[in-house]
C-alpha positions as CSV (number, residue, x, y, z in Angstrom):
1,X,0.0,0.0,0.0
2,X,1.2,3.2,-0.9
3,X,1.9,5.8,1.6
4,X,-1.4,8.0,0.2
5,X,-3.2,5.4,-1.0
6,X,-7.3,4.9,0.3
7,X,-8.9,1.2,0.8
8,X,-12.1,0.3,-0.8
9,X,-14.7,2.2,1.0
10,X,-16.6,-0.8,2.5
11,X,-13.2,-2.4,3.7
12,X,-12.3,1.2,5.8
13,X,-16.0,0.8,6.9
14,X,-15.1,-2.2,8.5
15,X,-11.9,-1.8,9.8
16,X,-13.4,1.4,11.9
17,X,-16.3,-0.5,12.6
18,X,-13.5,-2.4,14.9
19,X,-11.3,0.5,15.8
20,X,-11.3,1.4,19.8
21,X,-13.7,3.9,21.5
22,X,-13.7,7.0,19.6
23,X,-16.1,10.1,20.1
24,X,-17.1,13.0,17.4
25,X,-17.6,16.6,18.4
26,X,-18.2,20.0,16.8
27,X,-15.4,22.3,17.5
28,X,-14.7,25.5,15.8
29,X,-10.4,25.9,14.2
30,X,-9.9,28.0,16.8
31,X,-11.4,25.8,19.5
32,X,-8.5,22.8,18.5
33,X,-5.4,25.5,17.4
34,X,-5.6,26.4,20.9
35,X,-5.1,23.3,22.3
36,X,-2.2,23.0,24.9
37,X,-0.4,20.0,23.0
38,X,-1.2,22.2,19.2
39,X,-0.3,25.4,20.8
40,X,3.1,23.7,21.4
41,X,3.6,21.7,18.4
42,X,1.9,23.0,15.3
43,X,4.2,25.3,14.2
44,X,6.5,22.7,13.9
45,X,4.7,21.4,10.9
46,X,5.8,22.8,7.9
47,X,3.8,25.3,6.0
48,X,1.6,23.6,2.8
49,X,1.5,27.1,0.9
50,X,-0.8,25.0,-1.8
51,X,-3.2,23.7,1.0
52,X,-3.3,26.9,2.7
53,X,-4.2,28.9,-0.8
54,X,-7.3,25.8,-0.9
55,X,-8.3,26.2,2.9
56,X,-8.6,29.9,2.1
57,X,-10.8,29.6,-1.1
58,X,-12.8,25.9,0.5
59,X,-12.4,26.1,3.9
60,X,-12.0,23.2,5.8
61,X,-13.6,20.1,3.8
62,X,-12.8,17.2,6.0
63,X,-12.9,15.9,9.6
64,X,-9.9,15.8,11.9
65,X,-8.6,12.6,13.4
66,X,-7.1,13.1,17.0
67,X,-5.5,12.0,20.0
68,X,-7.2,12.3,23.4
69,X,-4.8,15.3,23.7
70,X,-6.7,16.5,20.3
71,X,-3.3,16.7,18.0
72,X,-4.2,15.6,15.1
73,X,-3.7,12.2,13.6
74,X,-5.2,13.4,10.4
75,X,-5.0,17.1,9.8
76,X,-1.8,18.4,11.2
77,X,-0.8,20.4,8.1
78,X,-4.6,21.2,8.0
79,X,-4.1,22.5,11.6
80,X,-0.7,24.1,10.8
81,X,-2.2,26.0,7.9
82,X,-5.1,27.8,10.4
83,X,-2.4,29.3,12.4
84,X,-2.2,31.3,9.4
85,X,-5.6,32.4,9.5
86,X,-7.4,35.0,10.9
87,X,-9.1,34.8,14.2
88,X,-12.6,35.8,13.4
89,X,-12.1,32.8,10.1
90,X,-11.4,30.4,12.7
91,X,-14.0,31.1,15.1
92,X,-16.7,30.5,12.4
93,X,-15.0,27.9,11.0
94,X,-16.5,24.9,12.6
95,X,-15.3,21.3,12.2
96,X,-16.3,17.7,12.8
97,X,-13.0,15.7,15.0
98,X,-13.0,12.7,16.0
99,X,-11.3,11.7,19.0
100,X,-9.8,8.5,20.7
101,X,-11.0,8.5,23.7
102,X,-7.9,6.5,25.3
103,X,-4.3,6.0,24.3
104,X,-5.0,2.1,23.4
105,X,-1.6,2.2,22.0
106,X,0.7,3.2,24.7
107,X,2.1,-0.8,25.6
108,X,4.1,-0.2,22.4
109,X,6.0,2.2,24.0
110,X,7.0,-0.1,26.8
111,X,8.3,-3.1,24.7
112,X,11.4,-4.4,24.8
113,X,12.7,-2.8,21.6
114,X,12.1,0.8,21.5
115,X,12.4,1.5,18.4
116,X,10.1,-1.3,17.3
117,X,7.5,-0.2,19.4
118,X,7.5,3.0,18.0
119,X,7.4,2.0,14.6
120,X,4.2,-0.1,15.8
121,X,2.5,3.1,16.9
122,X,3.1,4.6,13.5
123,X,1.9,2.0,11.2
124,X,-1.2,1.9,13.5
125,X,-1.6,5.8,13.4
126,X,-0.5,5.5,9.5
127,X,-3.8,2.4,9.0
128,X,-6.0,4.6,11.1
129,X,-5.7,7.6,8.9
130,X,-6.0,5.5,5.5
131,X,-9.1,4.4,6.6
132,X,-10.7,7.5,8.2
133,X,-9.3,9.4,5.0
134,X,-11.0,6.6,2.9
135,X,-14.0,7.3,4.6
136,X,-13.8,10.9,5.3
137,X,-12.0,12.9,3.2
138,X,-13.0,14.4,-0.4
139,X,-11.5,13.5,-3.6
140,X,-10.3,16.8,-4.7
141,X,-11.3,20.6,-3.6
142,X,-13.0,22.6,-5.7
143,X,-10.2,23.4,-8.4
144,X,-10.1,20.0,-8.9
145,X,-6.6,19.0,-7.5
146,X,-6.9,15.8,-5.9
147,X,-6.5,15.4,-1.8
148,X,-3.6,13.2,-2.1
149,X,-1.6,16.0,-4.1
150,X,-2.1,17.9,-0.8
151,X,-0.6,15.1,1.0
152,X,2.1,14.2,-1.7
153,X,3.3,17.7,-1.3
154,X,3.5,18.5,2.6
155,X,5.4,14.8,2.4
156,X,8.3,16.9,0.0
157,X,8.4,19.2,2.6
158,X,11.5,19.2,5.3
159,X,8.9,18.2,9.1
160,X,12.3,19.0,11.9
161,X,10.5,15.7,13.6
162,X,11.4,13.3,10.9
163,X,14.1,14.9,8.7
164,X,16.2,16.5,11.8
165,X,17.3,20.5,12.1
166,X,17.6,22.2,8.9
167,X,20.9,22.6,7.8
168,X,21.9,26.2,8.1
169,X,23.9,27.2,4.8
170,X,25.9,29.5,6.2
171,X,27.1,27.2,8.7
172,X,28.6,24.6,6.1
């Protein structure tokens, strides 16, 4: 399976059919960017100039994913793109998020092999946002560029938590 890739939508309704206790609510952008754990983080997420320019002219076409912290499983450089927003857009902007209501996943980070466990956290994380994007999430805004561009792009894009510090060119 590709990295982007979507299920067949009765498979994803399945699979979430079995997925652990999970809650929806209405929240408004500003609601979530305020956050303790987004307030923090989100401005580590790189900037999706394309996805920000389709936010501004669509809004926000699909649910958010999160952790019972509300970070975003699905949505991050949705969430990261708000910051950019003004206040009064985010306050009318109201979205559907679902939520896990308990960290099922946190034995992985006791086993054995650290760095195993971890990776089992992120091929869970990676399954349960291919199936709630399957289910969820638009084929393309309203230009007609596909969701997965989105996606395909803010991958090409250097995230400091997977890629490291950027290098500074004058210091080479």
């Amino acid at each position: 399976m590709a990295l982007y890739s979507r299920i067949p939508y009765q498979d994803a309704e399945n699979l979430i059919s079995k997925w652990p206790p999970h809650r929806w609510y209405t929240r408004s952008v500003k609601w979530l960017l305020e956050q303790p754990t987004n307030q923090k983080n989100i401005l580590k997420v790189p900037l999706n100039h394309n996805l920000l320019e389709s936010i501004q002219r669509d809004g926000f076409l699909s649910p958010f994913l999160v952790l019972p912290n509300w970070y975003p499983i699905t949505g991050s450089q949705r969430l990261r793109c708000a910051a950019e927003l003004p206040d009064e857009i985010l306050l009318q902007s109201k979205i559907q998020v679902c939520r896990f209501d308990t960290e099922y996943w946190a034995p992985f980070f006791h086993w054995y092999d650290k760095d195993k466990g971890q990776e089992c956290v992120q091929v869970y994380f990676q399954m349960c946002e291919v199936v709630f994007k399957t289910l969820y999430m638009p084929e393309t805004d309203s230009s007609g560029k596909t969701m997965v561009t989105f996606e395909e792009e803010g991958n090409q894009l250097h995230w400091p938590v997977r890629d490291g510090k950027p290098i500074n060119p004058e210091e080479v």
